[in-house]
NUKE-801447 format. One line per field, with one value per residue (C-alpha): residue in one letter; residue number from 0; y, z, x. Coordinates in Angstrom, 2 decimals. Layout:
BEGIN
aa = [a/...];
i = [NUM/...];
py = [Y/...];
pz = [Z/...];
px = [X/...];
//
This chain:
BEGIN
aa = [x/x/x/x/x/x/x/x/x/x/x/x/x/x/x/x/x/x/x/x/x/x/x/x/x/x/x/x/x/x/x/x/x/x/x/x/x/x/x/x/x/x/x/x/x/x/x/x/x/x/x/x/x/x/x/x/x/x/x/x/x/x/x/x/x/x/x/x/x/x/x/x/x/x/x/x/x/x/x/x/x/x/x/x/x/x/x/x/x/x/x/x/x/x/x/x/x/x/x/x/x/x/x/x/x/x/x/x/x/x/x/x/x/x/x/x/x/x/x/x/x/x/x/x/x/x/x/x/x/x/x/x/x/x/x/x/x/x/x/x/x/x/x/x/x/x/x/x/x/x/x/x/x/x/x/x/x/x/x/x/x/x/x/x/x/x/x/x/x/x/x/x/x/x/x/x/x/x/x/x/x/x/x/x/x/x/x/x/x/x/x/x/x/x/x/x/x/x/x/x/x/x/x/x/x/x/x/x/x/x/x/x/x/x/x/x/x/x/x/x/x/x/x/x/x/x/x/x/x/x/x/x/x/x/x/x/x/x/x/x/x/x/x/x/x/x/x/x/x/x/x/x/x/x/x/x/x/x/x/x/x/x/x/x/x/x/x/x/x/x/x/x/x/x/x/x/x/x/x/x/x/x/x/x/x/x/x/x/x/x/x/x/x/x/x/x/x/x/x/x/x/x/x];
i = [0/1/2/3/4/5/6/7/8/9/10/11/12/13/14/15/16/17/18/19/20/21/22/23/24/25/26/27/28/29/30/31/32/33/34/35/36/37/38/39/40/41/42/43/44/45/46/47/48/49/50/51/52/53/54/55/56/57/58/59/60/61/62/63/64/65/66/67/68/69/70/71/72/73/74/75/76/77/78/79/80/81/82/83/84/85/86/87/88/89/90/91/92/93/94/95/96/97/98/99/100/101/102/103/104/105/106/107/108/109/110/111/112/113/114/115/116/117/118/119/120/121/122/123/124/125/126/127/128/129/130/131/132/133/134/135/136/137/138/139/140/141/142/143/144/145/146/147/148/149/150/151/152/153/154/155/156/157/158/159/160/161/162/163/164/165/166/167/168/169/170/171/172/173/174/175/176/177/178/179/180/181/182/183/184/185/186/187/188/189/190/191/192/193/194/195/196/197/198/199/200/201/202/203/204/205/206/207/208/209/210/211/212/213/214/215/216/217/218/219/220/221/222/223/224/225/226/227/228/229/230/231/232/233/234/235/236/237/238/239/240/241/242/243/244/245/246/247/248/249/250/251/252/253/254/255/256/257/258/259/260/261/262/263/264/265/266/267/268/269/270/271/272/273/274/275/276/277/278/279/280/281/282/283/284/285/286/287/288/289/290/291/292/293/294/295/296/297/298/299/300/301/302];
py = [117.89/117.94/121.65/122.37/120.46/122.92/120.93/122.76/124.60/122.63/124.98/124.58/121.02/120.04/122.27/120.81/117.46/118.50/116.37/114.40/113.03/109.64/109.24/107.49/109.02/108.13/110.26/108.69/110.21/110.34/111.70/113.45/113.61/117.03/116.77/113.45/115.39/117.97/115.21/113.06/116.00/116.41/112.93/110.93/108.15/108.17/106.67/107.46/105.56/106.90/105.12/106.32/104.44/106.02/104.03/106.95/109.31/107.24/106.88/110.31/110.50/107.66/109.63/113.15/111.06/109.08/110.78/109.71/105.82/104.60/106.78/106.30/102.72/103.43/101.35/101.31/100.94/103.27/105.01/103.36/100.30/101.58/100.04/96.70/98.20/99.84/95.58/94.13/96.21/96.08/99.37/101.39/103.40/106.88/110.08/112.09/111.04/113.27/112.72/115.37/114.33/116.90/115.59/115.81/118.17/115.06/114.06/117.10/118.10/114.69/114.64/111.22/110.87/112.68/114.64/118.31/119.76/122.03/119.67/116.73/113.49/109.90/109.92/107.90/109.86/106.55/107.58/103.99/102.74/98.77/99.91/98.33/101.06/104.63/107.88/106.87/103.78/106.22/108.95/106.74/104.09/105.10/105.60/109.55/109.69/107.81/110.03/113.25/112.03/111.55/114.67/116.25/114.32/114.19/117.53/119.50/120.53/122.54/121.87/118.18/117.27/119.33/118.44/114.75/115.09/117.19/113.73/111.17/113.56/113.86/110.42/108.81/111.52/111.17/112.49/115.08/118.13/116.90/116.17/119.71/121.60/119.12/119.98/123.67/123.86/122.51/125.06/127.50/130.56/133.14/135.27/136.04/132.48/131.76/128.82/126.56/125.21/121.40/121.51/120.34/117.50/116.44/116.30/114.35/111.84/111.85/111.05/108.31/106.60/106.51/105.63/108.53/109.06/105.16/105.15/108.53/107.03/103.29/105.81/107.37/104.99/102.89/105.47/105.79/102.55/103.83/106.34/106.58/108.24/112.00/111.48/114.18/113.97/116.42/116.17/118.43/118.30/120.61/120.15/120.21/116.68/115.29/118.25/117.73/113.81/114.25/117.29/114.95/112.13/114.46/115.43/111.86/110.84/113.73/112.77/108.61/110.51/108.83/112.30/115.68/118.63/121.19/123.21/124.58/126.56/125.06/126.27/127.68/128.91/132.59/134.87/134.66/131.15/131.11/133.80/131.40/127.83/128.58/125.20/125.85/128.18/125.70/123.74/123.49/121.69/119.89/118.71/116.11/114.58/110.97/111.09/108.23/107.69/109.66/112.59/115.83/116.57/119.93/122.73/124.12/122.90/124.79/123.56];
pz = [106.53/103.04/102.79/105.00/102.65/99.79/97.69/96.69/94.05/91.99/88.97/88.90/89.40/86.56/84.19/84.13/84.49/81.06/81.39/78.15/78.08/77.40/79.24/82.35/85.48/89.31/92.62/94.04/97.30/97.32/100.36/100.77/96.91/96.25/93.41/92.21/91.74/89.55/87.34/87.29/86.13/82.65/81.59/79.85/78.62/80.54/83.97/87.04/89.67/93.20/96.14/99.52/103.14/105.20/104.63/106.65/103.66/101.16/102.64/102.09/98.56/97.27/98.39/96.91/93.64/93.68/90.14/88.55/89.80/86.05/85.59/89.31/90.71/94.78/96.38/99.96/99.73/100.54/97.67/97.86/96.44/92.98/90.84/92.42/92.40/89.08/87.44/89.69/88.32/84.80/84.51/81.68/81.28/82.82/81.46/84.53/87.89/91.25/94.38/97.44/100.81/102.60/105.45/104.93/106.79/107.83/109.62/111.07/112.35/114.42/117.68/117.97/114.94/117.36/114.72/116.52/119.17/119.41/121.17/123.42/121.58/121.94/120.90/117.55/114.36/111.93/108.65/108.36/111.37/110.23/111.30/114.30/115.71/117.43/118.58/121.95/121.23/120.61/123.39/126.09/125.41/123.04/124.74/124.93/122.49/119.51/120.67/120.41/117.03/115.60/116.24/115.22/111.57/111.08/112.66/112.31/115.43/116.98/120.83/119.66/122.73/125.10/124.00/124.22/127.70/129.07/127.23/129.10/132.37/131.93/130.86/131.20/128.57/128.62/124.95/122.41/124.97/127.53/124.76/123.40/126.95/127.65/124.45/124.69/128.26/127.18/124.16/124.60/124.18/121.00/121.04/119.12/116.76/113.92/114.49/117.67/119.72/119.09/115.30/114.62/117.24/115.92/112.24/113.78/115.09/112.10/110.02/112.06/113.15/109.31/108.13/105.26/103.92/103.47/101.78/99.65/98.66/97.32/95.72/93.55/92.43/91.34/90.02/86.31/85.78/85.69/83.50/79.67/77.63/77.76/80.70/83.08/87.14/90.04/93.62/96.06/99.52/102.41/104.00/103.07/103.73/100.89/98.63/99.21/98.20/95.29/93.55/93.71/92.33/89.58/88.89/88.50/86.54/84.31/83.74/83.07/79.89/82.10/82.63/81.69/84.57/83.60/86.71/86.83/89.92/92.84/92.48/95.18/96.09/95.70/98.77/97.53/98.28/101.25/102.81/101.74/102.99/105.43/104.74/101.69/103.13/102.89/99.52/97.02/93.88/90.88/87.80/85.32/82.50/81.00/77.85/75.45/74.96/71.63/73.01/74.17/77.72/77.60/76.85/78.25/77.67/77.73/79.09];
px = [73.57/73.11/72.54/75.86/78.54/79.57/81.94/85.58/86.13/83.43/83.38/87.01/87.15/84.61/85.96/89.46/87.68/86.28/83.36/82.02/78.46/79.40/82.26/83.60/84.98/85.72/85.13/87.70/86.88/82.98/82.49/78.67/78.29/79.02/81.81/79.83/76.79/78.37/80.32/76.61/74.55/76.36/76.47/74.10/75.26/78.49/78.91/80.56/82.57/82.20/84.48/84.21/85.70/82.66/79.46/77.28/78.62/77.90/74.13/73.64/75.54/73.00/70.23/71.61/72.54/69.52/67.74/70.83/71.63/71.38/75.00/76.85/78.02/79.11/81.36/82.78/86.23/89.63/90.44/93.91/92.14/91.45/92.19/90.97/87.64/87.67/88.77/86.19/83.69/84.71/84.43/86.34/89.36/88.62/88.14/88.86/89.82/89.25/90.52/89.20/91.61/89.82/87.51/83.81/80.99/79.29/83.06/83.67/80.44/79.40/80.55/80.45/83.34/85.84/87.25/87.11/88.35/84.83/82.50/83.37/83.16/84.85/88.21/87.76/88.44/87.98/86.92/85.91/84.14/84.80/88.95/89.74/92.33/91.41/92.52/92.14/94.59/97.26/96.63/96.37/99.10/101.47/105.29/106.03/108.67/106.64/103.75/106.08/107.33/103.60/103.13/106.43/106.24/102.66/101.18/104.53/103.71/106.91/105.45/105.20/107.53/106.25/102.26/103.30/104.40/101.48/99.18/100.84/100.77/97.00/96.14/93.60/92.51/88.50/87.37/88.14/86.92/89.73/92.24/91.98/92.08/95.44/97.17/95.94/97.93/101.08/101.48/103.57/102.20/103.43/100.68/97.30/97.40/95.26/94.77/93.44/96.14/94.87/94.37/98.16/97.64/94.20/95.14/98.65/96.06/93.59/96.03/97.72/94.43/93.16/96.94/96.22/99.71/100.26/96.85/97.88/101.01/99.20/97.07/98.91/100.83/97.79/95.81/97.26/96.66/92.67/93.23/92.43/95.01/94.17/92.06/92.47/93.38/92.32/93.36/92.43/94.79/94.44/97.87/101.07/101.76/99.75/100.06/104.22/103.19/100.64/103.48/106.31/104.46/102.98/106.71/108.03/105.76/105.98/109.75/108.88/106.48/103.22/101.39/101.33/101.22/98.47/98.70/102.11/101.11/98.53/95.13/93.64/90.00/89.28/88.35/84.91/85.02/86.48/84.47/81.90/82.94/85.81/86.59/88.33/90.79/93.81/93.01/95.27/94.36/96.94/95.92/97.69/96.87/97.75/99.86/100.55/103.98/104.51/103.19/105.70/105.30/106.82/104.13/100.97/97.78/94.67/91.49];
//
């Protein structure tokens, strides 16, 4: 597993991190290590925070950032909690903050997570398996309507209505396999598509089951709390859901003087990249930095 996960845009992320030696930074997002490992490697007598909701991910991150557990504290927790974590701990302002909302390898590529439509699995899709509610909750007994409207506001999935009513006409739906094949039948069909016909439904699910945009949105209006003046923040979102969330939040906080936006325009991976990790096709990463009140927030800033 470890080999598989390729973290994105890693040179990109830890150069506008601009890592110090000594300082102090949080994975806010931890996930199989990947980013962490990059940020851990240049610091010596700095430190680094790493808070992830999966515990099976952060197994593997402690093993792949095992040569360098004098530097990195992990912590299961939902990144929504912060900067409760970050007090508890004690642990100091921060340099740089990242945040990575994509789903992991380790996610994706278990079966038994229900997270794809590609191999049958239970229909789960709980980032954190301690959560009580499921994706099968939701298939099998939400009301039509509330199921269309999931799908409609979460998915932006045009066939919402149509996909909703095909669920409830199939249910009991058995696992992810069946779910797919369901939603697949009630598209309509507009010819050679790029994508599969269930990935709007399954990221409409994913997203309800793991409440994401709630947790986004306590997110990032905790986060600057965490953050030293001049430290830098990176998120990395791979719909336009939270990309439409993190941007707007950038941009008011730009105009109460509380950060500074360095990326003017989204940056994306380059075909190189994605040729490389498919994954990365739909990432889009921001970049802000905290400001003390004196300074001008107009103007660019250079790495």
């Amino acid at each position: 597993m470890n080999a598989l996960h390729t973290p994105v845009l890693a040179d990109r992320v830890v150069e506008w991190l601009r890592i110090r030696p000594e300082g102090a930074y949080i994975d806010t997002t931890v996930g199989l290590g990947g980013h962490a490992l990059e940020i851990a490697r240049r610091l010596t007598t700095g430190r680094l925070l790493g808070i992830d909701c999966d515990q099976r991910a952060l197994e593997i991150a402690r093993e792949r950032l095992r040569a360098y557990q004098r530097q990195v504290i992990l912590v299961h927790a939902n990144f929504s909690r912060i900067d409760e974590v970050a007090h508890g701990l004690r642990f100091p302002p921060a340099n740089g903050l990242l945040a990575d909302l994509g789903v992991s390898s380790l996610q994706l590529d278990s079966p038994e997570r229900g997270f794809s439509f590609r191999s049958a699995g239970p229909l789960d899709m709980r980032m954190d398996a301690d959560e009580a509610s499921t994706a099968a909750e939701i298939v099998n007994y939400w009301p039509e309507k509330e199921l269309a409207d999931l799908l409609y506001r979460k998915g932006e999935e045009r066939d919402s209505r149509r996909i909703a009513r095909g669920i409830v006409r199939g249910r009991p739906i058995r696992d992810t396999e069946h779910l797919a094949t369901v939603v697949a039948g009630a598209r309509r069909n507009r010819g050679r598509q790029k994508l599969h016909p269930a990935t709007k439904t399954f990221l409409a699910l994913r997203i309800a089951v793991n409440r994401e945009l709630e947790e986004l949105g306590q997110f990032l209006s905790r986060a600057p709390a965490t953050l030293a003046f001049g430290g830098r923040w990176v998120v990395l979102s791979y719909h336009s859901l939270e990309d439409r969330l993190v941007k707007q939040e950038f941009r008011r906080l730009e105009r109460e003087g509380v950060l500074r936006i360095l990326t003017k325009k989204v940056v994306v991976p380059p075909a190189e990249e994605v040729r490389a990790n498919p994954r990365a096709r739909s990432a889009k990463m921001r970049v802000a930095e905290k400001i003390t009140p004196q300074d001008p927030v107009a103007g660019k800033t250079i790495l």
